[in-house]
Every structure is written in structure tokens, then in C-alpha cells.
LUMVO-978145 format. One line per 4 residues: number of its first residue (from 1); for each residue x, y, z of C-alpha. Coordinates in steps of 0.2 Angstrom, whole numbers, padded with zeros to 4 digits. Layout:
BEGIN
NUM) X,Y,Z  ...
END
This chain:
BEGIN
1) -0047,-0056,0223  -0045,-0056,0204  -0038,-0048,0195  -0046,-0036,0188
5) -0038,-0018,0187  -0023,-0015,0170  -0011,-0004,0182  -0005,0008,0195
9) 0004,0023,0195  0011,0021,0213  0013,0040,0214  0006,0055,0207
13) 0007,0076,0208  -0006,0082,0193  -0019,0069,0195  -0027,0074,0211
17) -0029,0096,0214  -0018,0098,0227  -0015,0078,0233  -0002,0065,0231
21) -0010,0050,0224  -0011,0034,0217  -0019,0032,0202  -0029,0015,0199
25) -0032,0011,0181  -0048,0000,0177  -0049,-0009,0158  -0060,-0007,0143
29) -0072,0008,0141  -0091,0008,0133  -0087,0024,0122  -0073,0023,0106
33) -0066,0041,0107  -0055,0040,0090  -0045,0053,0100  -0041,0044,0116
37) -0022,0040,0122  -0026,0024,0128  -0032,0013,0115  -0024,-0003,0127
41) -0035,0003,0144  -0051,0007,0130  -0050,-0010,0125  -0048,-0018,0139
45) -0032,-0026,0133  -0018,-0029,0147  -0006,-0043,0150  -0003,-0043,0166
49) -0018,-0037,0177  -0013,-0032,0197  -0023,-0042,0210  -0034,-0029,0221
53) -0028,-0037,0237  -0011,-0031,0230  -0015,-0013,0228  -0026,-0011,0244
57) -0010,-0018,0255  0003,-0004,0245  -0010,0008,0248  -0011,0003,0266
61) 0007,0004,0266  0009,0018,0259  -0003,0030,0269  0009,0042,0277
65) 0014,0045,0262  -0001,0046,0250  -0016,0059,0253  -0030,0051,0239
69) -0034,0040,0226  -0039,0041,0208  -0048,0029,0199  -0048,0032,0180
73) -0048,0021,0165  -0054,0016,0155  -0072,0019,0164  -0071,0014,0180
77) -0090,0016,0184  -0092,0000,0174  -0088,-0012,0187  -0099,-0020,0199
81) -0084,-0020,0212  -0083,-0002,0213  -0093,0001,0229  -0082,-0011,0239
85) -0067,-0004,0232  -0070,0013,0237  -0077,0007,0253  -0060,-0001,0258
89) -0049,0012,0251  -0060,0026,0261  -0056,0013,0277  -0038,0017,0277
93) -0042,0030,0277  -0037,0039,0257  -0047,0054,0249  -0055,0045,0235
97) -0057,0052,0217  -0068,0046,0201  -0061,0051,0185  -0078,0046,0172
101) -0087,0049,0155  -0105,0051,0162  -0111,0036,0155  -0116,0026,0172
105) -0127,0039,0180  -0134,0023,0192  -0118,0016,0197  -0114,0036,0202
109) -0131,0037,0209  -0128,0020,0220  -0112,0027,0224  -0116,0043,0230
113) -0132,0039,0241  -0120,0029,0255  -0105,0040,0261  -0096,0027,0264
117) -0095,0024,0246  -0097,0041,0239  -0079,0049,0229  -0073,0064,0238
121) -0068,0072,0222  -0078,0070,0204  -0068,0072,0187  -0083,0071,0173
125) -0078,0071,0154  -0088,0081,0143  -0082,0076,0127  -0095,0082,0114
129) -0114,0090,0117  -0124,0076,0123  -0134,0076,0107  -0117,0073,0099
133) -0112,0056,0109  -0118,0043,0098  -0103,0047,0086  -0092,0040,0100
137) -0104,0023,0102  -0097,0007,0099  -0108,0004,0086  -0110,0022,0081
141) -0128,0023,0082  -0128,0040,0077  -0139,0054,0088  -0136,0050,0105
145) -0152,0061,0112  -0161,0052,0126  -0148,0039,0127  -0131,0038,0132
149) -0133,0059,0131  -0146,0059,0144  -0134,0047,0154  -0121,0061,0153
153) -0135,0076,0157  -0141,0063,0172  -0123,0063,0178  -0118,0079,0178
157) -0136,0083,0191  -0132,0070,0201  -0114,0075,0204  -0123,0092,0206
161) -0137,0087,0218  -0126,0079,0228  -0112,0092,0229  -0097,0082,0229
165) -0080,0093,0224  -0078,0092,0204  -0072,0097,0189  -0075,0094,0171
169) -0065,0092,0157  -0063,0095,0138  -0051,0090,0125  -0051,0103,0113
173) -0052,0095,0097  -0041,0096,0077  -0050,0100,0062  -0064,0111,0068
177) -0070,0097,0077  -0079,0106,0091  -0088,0123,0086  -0095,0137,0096
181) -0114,0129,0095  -0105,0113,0101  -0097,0124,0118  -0115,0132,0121
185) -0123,0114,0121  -0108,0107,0132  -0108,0123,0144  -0127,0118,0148
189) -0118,0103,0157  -0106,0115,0167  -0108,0122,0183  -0095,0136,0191
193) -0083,0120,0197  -0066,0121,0185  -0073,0117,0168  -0053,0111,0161
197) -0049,0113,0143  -0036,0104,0136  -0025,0104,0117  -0026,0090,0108
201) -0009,0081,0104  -0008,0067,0091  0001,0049,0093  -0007,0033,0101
205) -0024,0036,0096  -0037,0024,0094  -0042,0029,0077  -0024,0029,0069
209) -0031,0041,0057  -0029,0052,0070  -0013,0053,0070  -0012,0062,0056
213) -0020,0079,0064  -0006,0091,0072  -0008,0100,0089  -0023,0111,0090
217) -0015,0130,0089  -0021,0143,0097  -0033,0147,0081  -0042,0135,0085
221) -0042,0133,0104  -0043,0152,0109  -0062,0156,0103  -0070,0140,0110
225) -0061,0145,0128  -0066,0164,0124  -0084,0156,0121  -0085,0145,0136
229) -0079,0161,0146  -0092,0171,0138  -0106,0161,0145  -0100,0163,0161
233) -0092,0149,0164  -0072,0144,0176  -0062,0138,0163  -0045,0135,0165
237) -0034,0129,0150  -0018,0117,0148  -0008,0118,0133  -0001,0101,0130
241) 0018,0099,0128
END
């Protein structure tokens, strides 16, 4: 096979609930998050790629050992591989988990119609309200409504519809990036699975300008999380170090 995927994390406790797992990591993503930690994977730049044939015989190898595995990114839902990778994975048999922005609502349709190709465990990104996603467009197209927010509202069903185990995730945001309008559009998206908040921490960001923002304080993480509760909704929060 080629090679195709940027890395592996041979081993991991916190990126799986409750499994050890390796963590695939696919290369170059269709959204430009100025925030995100991995402008590299976003990209698409790596070095040194690892040949699938590679990864599938360590995971073979190590299956005593390991319980799943996580594929994140980057996005992975835009490879055409995917199906077949998960397909093999599943074969060796390993838990398999989809860490993704929303934005392929076909590939996770295609994916979840066959069991045999269909993640055991969903992690879907809600980064902004759906209306709000064309900021984070490569060519910043501006209002995102009926596009690549609809993708996101069209994911967030199907994961739904098809009741695969999930969570969804937030990155609570610097400089009143995110305000409570913003959480009751995003909680539309939300079902009662774990809807995680995280702190933002600056260095590495995409945007370089980023950088320059401190760690969200409790000032401005504690009344969106109050928000998001108010409406009902399973939040649990992690305070970055």
C-alpha cells in the first residue's frame, strides 16, 4: 500500500473512553481552524508517511494488547480508502473509533450502512453553529448555511439515526469568540451523548496570530458551560494544562 497516513501513536489511554488504543493520524483537512494544534496534519505536510501494510501488521501484533483504534487527523472521512481500512482493522478484530468535523456526511453515511465498515464509537467536532462554518472554509466564503453547515447538521443525524456510541466536542474559544446565541445554535446539534468542552490553550496554531491569545479563564469558559447545561444538555469539561 501507499503511503498514505502522517503517523501513529502506538499507544494511548485518553483517546478512546475507557480503551487502550492506537491512534492513526490521516493528513490535510478541508476546514482552516486558525485555532487548531496541528497546522502540519491540517496541511497535509509530513515527511515521512507510514505504509498501511505497516500499521495493520503492528496492530495485528499487537491485539492482546490493544482494545480499539482511533482515526483522527487531519479529517479522515476524506479518504476514499477508509471503508477498507476499517474493514481490516475490524477483521482483527479492534473497536474502531472516527474522530471528524461533520463535513463528509456521505462517506459517514457509506460507512454506516455496512457493519462491517461502520465505527464503533463517533467523536464529531462542533466547532461553531453551522451557520458560522464558512469562516473556517479554505476560501472563507463567509455564511456557511446549506453548505458545509448542512454537512455538519447531516452528520450529526446520521450518527443519530444510526445510533453509534458518541460524543461531541468544543473548543471553548479566546476573546469572546463563542457567545451564548452561538452555544444555543451549536446545542441544536447535540443530543444527550457527552457533549465535551475543552480550554483553549495558545502555541502551534495555524493562524500564528493566534498565539497571542492566553488561556481561556474561567470568565469566559464558565457561562457558555452553564448555557450549554441550561438547555439541557451532558457536558463535561476539561481544563487544559
Amino acid at each position: 500500500m501507499n503511503k498514505t497516513l502522517a503517523a501513529l501513536r502506538k499507544t494511548s489511554l485518553a483517546d478512546y473512553p475507557g480503551k487502550i488504543s492506537a491512534v492513526l493520524f490521516f493528513p490535510g483537512c478541508n476546514l482552516s481552524c486558525p485555532w487548531c494544534h496541528n497546522p502540519g496534519l491540517a496541511r497535509g505536510q509530513i515527511e515521512d508517511g507510514v505504509p498501511l501494510d505497516e500499521i495493520l501488521a503492528f496492530l495485528e501484533k499487537r491485539k492482546k494488547v490493544l482494545e480499539a483504534v482511533v482515526l483522527s487527523g487531519g479529517e479522515a472521512a476524506l479518504y476514499t480508502g477508509l471503508p477498507g481500512l476499517i474493514t481490516s482493522i475490524k477483521k482483527i478484530p479492534l473497536l474502531v473509533k472516527l474522530d471528524t468535523n461533520g463535513t463528509r456526511p456521505e462517506m459517514l453515511e457509506h460507512l454506516f450502512e455496512n457493519p462491517l465498515t461502520r465505527p464503533d464509537y463517533v467523536a464529531l467536532d462542533v466547532k461553531l453553529p453551522p451557520a458560522r462554518y464558512g469562516e473556517l472554509e479554505r476560501n472563507h466564503s463567509g455564511n456557511a448555511e446549506n453548505d458545509i453547515g448542512d454537512s455538519l447538521k447531516k452528520s450529526a443525524a446520521l450518527i443519530s439515526q444510526y445510533n453509534i456510541e458518541h460524543e461531541f466536542r468544543t473548543l471553548i474559544l479566546p476573546n469572546n469568540y463563542l457567545a451564548d446565541a452561538d452555544i444555543d445554535a451549536m446545542a441544536q446539534l447535540v443530543d444527550n451523548a457527552p457533549w465535551i468542552f475543552r480550554s483553549f490553550v495558545p502555541g502551534n496554531c495555524l493562524d500564528e496570530t493566534w498565539n497571542i491569545f492566553p488561556k481561556t479563564s474561567p470568565d469566559e469558559h464558565h457561562p457558555l458551560i452553564q448555557k450549554a447545561k441550561a438547555l439541557g444538555k451532558n457536558i463535561v469539561f476539561y481544563e487544559a494544562k
